[in-house]
C-alpha positions in Angstrom: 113.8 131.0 13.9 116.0 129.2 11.8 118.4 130.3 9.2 117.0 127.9 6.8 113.5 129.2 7.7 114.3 132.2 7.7 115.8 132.4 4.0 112.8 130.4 2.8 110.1 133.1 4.3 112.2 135.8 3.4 110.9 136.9 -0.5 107.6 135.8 0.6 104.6 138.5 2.8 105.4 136.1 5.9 109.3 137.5 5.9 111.1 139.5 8.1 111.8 142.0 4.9 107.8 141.8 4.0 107.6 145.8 4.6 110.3 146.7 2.9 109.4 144.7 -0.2 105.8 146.1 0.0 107.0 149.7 -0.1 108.8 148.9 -2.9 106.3 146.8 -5.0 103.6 149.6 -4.2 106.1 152.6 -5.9 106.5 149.8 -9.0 102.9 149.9 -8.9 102.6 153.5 -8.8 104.5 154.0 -12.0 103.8 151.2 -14.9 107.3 152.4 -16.4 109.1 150.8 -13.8 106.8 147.8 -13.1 107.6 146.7 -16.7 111.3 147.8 -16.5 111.7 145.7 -13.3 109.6 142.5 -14.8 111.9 142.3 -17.7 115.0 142.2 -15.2 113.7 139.6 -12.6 112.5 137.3 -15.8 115.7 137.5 -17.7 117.6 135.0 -17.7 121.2 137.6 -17.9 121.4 141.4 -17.8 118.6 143.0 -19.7 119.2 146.6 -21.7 116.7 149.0 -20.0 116.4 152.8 -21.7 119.1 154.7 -19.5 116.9 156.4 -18.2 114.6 153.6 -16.5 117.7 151.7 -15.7 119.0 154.8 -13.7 115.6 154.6 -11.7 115.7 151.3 -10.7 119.4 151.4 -9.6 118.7 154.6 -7.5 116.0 152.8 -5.6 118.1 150.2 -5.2 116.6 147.1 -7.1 119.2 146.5 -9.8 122.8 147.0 -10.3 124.2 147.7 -13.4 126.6 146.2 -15.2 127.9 148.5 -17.6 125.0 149.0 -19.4 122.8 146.7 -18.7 120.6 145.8 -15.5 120.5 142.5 -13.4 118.8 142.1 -10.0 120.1 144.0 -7.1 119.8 140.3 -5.2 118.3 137.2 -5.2 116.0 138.6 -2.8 114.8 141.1 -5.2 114.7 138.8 -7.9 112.5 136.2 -6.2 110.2 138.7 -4.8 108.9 140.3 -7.7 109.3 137.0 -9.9 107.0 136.3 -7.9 104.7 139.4 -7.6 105.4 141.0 -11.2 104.9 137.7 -13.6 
């Protein structure tokens, strides 16, 4: 596999990180809180202001990083992922 294949399949079910991006997208799913938290961050185009609360959440499970108080994408593979899936 290529590299350049290999970053294009990645945010996609065909990637080598599909699994991991499922587990994650079915614990969004699981709680509708987060699902909406996480949309907000992955369609915002800067850091978003989450409820502290949420934000610590989603930077526990390892999705975002804050920045001081605000939330951006933990990476660009995160953020094309559920771009993708969540909008």
């Amino acid at each position: 596999m290529t590299l350049t294949k290999l970053v294009k399949e990645a945010p996609s079910e065909a990637g080598i990180y599909s699994d991991h991006l499922r587990w994650h997208l079915w614990n969004l799913e699981k709680y509708s809180e987060l699902m909406n938290g996480m949309r907000e961050v992955v369609t915002s185009s800067g850091a978003v202001r989450l409820r502290s609360q949420l934000a610590f959440k989603l930077n526990s499970m390892g999705l975002v990083k804050l920045e001081g108080n605000n939330c951006i994408p933990r990476c660009s593979l995160y953020e094309q992922y559920f771009r993708d899936r969540l909008t």
